[in-house]
N, C-alpha and C positions, 0 to 999 in steps of 0.2 A: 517411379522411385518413391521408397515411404516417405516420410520428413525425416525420421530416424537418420535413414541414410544421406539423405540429402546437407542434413546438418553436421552430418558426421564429415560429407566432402567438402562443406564450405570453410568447417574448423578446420580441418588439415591444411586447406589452401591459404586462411587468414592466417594462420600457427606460421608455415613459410614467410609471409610477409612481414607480421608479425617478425623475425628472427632477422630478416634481412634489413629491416630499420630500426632494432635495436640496437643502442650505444652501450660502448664497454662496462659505462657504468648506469644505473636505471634504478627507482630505490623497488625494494624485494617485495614488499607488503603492494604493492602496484604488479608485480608481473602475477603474483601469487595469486592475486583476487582476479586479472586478467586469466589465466590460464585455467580458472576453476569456474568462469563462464559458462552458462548454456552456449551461447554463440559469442567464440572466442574475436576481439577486437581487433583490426588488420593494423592499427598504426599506436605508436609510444604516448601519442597525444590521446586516440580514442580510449585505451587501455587508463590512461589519469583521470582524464573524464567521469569513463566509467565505476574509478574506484573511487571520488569522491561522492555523485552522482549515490554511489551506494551505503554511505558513512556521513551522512548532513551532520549530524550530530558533530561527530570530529569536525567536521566543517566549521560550525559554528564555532567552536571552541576554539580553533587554530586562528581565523578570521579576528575573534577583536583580541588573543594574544599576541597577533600579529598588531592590529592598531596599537595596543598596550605600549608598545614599542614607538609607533612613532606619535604620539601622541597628539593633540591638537594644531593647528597652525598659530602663530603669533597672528590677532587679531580677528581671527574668526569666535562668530557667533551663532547658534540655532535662527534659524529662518525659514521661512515656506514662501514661495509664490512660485511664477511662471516664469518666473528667469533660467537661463540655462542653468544644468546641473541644484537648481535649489531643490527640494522636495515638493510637489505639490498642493500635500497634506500632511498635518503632524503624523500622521499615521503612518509615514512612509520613514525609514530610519535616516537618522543623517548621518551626511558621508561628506564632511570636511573637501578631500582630494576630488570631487567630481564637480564643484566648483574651477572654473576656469582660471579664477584668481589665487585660488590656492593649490591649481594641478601642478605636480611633479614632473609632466608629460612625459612620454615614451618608455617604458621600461619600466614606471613604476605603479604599482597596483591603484586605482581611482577610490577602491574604497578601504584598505585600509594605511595604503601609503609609502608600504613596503617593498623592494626592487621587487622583479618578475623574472623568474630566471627562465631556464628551456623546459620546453612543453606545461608551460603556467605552471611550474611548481616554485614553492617557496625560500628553497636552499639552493646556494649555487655550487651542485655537485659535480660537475662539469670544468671547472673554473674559467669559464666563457662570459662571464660578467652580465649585465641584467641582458634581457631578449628586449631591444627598441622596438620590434611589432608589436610588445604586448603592453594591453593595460591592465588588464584583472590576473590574479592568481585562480586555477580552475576550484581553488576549497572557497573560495571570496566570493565566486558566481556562484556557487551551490549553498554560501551562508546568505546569500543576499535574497535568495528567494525563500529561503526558508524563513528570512523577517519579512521579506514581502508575502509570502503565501504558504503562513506556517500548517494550513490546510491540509495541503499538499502531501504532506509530510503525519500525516494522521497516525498510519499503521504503527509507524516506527514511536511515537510519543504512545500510544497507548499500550506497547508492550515497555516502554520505560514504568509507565505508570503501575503496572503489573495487571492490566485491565480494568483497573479501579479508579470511581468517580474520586478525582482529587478533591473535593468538598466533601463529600457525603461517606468515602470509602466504600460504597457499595460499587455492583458489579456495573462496569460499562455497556451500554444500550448502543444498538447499533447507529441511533440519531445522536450519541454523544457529541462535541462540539469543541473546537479549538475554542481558548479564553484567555488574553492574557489577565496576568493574576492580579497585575499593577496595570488600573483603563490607561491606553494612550493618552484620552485628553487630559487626564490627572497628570500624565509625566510633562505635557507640555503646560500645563495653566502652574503647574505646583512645585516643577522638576525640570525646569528647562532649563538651570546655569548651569545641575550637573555636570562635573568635567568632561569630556569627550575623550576616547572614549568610555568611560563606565555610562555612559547613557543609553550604548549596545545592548547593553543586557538588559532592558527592560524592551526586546524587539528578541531576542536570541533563548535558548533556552530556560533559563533561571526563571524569566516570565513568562514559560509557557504553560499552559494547563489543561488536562482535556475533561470535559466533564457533562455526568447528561442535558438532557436538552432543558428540562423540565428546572434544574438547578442556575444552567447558564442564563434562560427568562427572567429569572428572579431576582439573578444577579444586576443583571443590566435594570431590572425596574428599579433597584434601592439605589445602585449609580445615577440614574435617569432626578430619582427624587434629591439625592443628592445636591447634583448638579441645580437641579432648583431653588431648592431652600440658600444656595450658596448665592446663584443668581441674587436673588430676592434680596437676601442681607447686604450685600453690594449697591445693591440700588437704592434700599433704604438709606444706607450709609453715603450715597453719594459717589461709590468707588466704580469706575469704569470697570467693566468684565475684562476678563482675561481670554474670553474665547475669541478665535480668531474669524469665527464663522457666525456670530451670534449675530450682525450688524449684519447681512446677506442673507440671512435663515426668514421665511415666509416666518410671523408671526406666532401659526399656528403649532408651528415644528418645533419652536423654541420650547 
């Protein structure tokens, strides 16, 4: 059998399946992107997945309008360590709700704090009230790795970009290089009371930037000397550093 055909009998049988776990109501922009698949999704949940999965962008945007909404906790603050739900590193975004002390539990999203309705979407179309199995909304796991691994997500950023070095405007080089625009460790040494959320957006797209290899080296060297001469005048001045790693760093790394 070709693949042709073979793909052609596995969409027909997923399309059935497909139709018999559909609910009366399903939002359209979801069955439409499912139905217009190479290889069509057998369940309501795969089919959301899939269409966020395919729309990071939306992702991001829906994600901290959704935080927008519920806003910070009363008495939460930025912090990193190894404690549950903290970040490890400033470079990971924070997410207030995946703190234990300030989770919502069951039913409402970990990261940006919003109910969860059927099949992780964001509105309760249904009118069945949040789903208590779930904790993320599925556009909140596809925003979440798109700040953790905006890599990932290359293609899609460099036809935003129209294939051009966001520095230089010339043509993208296939060693081009995710950047954000605003360094992390500046948002954390410089930018850390930022309210939450607007401190998304320097992890989400507004901060993001692709650019070649040869521009992104140079970059990170004048941040690097930066970070130096900043160092240095702290110290002369007497002022403790702001970095959170400087006091663990060998030496020579500093």
């Amino acid at each position: 059998m070709k693949m042709s055909e073979t793909r052609e009998l596995y969409n027909r049988r997923a399309r059935k399946r497909l139709d018999r776990a559909l609910p009366n109501i399903f939002p359209k922009p979801v069955l439409i992107h499912a139905l217009s698949r190479r290889w069509t999704p057998t369940l309501p949940r795969l089919a959301v997945d899939a269409y966020w999965r395919a729309h990071a962008i939306r992702a991001d945007r829906l994600a901290r309008a959704l935080a927008a909404q519920s806003s910070a906790p009363i008495g939460w603050t930025w912090r990193v360590g190894s404690d549950e739900g903290l970040p490890v590193t400033f470079r990971q975004p924070p997410a207030p709700y995946r703190e234990p002390q300030f989770s919502k539990g069951p039913g409402f999203c970990c990261v940006c704090g919003q109910p969860v309705y059927r099949f992780g979407w964001h509105r309760d179309l249904w009118d069945a009230g949040p789903n208590r199995r779930a904790a993320w909304h599925t556009a909140c796991v596809v925003a979440w790795r798109l700040w953790n691994a905006p890599s990932d997500h290359d293609a899609v950023l460099r036809r935003l970009q129209a294939r051009r070095c966001a520095q230089t405007g010339g043509r993208l080089w296939k060693t081009a290089e995710i950047d954000h625009r605003v360094p992390l460790f500046c948002v954390w040494r410089e930018r850390r009371d930022t309210p939450w959320p607007e401190l998304l957006l320097y992890w989400g797209l507004p901060n993001l930037q692709v650019i070649n290899r040869e521009v992104h080296a140079a970059k990170c060297a004048d941040e690097a000397k930066a970070r130096s001469r900043s160092r240095k005048a702290a110290a002369v001045q007497g002022v403790p550093t702001l970095d959170p790693y400087a006091a663990s760093m060998p030496s020579a790394l500093r």
